[in-house]
Each structure stands twice: as structure tokens, then as C-alpha cells.
C-alpha positions in Angstrom: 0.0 0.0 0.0 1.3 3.1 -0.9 0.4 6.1 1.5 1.0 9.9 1.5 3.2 10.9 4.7 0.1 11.7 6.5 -1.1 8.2 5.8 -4.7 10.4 4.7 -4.0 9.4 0.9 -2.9 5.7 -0.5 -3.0 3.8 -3.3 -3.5 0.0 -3.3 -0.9 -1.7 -5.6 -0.2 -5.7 -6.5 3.2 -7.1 -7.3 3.7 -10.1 -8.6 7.2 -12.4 -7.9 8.2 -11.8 -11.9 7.8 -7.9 -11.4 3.8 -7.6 -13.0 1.8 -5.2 -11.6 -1.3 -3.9 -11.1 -3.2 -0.5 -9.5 -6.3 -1.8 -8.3 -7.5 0.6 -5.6 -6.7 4.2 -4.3 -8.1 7.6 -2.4 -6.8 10.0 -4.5 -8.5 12.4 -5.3 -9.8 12.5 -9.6 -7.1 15.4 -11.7 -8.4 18.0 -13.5 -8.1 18.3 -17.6 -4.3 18.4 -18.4 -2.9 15.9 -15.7 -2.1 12.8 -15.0 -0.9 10.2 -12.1 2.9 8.9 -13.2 4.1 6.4 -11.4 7.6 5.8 -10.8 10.0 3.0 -9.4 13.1 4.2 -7.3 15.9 2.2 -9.7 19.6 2.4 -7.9 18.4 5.9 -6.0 16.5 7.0 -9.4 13.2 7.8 -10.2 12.0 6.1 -12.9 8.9 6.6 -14.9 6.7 2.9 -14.8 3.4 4.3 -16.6 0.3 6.4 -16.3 -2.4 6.4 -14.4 -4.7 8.8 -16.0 -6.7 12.0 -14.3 -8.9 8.9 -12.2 -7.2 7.5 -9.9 -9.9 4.3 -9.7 -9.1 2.8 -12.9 -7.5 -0.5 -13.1 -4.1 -0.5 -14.7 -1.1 -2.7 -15.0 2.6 -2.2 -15.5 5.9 -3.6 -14.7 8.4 -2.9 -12.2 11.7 -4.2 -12.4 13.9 -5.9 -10.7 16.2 -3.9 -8.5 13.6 -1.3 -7.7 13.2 -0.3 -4.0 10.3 1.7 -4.1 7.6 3.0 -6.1 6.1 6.7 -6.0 3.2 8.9 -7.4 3.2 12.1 -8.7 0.1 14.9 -10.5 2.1 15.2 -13.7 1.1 17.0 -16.8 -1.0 15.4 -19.3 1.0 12.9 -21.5 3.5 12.4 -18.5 7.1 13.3 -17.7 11.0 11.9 -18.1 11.6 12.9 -14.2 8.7 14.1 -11.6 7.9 17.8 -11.2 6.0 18.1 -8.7 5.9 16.7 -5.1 5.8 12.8 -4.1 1.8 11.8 -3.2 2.8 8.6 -2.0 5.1 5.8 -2.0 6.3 3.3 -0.3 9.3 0.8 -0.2 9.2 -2.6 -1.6 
């Protein structure tokens, strides 16, 4: 489960042993027109960009996350995404 620092946002995330993933839950809140959730995966002190989320955070999606990575992150990032986050961490946790 990935949480925001005051645990009041999270986001519900399955990994399986060969690295598959999936978003299957989460509180945030929906973005407006012309953003997106990103997810990234903390690669050898790195952010690195995983996928997209989309504006609502209650869609199902599924990604990979490799081998090595120690944790995985959400940011509100522009439509269409971004090669490194720009704006603050929502949540994360380690893995």
C-alpha cells in the first residue's frame, strides 16, 4: 500500500514475484483536464517513470516494475506524462 506521509492518501498496488503489476485501488483524489498520475519505481536511488495512471485514480491498470527497484512513487504530472517528476511525491512506499 502506498500512502501519503500523512497516511490520509494511498493507493492499493499488486506485485507479482516476476515484477507484474497492477493499480487496483486508491483515495486519491480524480485530476483535472491536463494531468495525469505517473508512477515511478526508485531504480539504484533514481526515479523512474513505470506508466500512467490517468486523471482517475480508480481505474485499473497494469505495468511492470523491475527488478532492482526499491520503491515506487506517485506524482500529479502533466498530461502525456514526464521523463523525471515535477511536482511533489503523493505517496510511496518501499518494496
Amino acid at each position: 500500500m502506498l500512502t501519503s506521509a500523512t497516511s490520509h492518501q494511498a493507493a492499493e498496488v499488486v506485485i507479482t514475484n516476476s515484477g507484474q503489476a497492477y493499480w487496483v485501488n486508491s483515495t486519491l483524489p480524480e485530476l483535472s483536464g491536463g494531468q495525469t498520475y505517473q508512477l515511478w519505481a526508485l531504480v539504484n536511488g533514481k526515479a523512474v517513470s513505470i506508466g500512467l495512471i490517468g486523471r482517475d485514480p480508480t481505474a485499473y491498470a497494469a505495468f511492470t516494475v523491475e527488478i532492482g527497484s526499491s520503491a515506487l512513487m506517485i506524482t500529479a504530472e502533466p498530461q502525456g506524462g514526464t521523463p523525471q517528476p515535477t511536482t511533489k511525491v503523493l505517496v510511496q512506499e518501499t518494496i
